[in-house]
N, C-alpha and C positions, 0 to 999 in steps of 0.2 A: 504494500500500500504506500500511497505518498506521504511522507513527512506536513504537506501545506496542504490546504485544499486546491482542485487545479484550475482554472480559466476559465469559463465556459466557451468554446471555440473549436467547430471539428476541424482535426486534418493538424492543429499544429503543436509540434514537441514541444513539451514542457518538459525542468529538468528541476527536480530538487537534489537534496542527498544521499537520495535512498533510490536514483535513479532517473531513468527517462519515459515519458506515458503520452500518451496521444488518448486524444476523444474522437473517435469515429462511429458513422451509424453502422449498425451491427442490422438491422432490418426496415421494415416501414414502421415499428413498433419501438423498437429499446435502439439505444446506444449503448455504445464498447469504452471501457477505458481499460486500454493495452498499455504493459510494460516492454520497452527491448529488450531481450534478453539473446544472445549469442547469435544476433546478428538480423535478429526477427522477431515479432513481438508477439509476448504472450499476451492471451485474455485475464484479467482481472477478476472484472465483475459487468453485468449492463444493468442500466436504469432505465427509466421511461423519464422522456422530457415533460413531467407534467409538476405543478404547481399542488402541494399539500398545506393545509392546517398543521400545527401544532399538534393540537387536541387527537388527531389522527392515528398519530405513534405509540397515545397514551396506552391501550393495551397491549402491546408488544414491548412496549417500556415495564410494563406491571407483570407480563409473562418472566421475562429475560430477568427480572426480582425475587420472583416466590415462588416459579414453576418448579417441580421434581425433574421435568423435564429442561430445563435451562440448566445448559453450561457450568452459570455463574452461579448456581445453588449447589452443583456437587463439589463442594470442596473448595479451598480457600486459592484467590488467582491474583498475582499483579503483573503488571506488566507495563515495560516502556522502552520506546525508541533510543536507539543511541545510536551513535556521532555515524557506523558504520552499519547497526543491523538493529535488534531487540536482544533485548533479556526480559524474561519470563519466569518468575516465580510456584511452583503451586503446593499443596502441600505435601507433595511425594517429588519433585524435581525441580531442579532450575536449570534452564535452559536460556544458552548465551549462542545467540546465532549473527555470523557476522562475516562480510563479505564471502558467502556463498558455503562458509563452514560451520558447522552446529555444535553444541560440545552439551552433553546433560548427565547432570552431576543426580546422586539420589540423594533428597533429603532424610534424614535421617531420625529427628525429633524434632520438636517445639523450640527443643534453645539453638539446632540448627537453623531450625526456620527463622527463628529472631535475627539470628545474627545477619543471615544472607539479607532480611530485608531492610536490617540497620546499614549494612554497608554497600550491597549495591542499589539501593533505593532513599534510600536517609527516610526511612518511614521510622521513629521506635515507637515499640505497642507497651 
């Protein structure tokens, strides 16, 4: 994903740190936002160019909170971009991924877990 949000504008490269992405239509329906990757570009994700409320999100916001089914209810997760890749936190791994290389460590306890999110996050709990 991008570091910034990108331009709205098809056809033309946008580049932050985390890469190069184009906005192209993908059909008569969605657009494409592709990244370059080895000399061609991959797909991302598509959207539909359409205009939402707020209020629109509110249950997929209230899902993605309390769902048994959401992600972010099993188990504990942080995560953030850095200068080359992410690092990602959760309660069984941390995972440091950066320029095209991964590394995942297993957490081990609770005062593991302290410690990884004190120092590479500056969160203390």
């Amino acid at each position: 994903f991008t570091a910034e949000p990108l331009r709205y504008g098809l056809g033309a490269e946008q580049q932050d740190e985390t890469g190069i992405f184009v906005i192209r239509r993908f059909d008569d329906e969605y657009l494409e936002v592709a990244k370059k990757e080895n000399g061609g570009w991959k797909s991302l994700y598509l959207f539909k160019d359409v205009a939402y409320e707020l209020s629109e999100f509110s249950e997929m916001c209230d899902f993605q909170q309390v769902s048994p089914e959401s992600h972010f209810t099993k188990g504990k997760v942080c995560s953030i971009m850095t200068e080359n890749g992410r690092k990602t936190l959760t309660d069984k791994n941390f995972i440091f991924a950066s320029g095209g290389e991964r590394t995942e460590t297993a957490v081990e306890s609770d005062d593991e877990f302290n410690t990884i999110l004190r120092n590479e996050f500056a969160i203390h709990s």
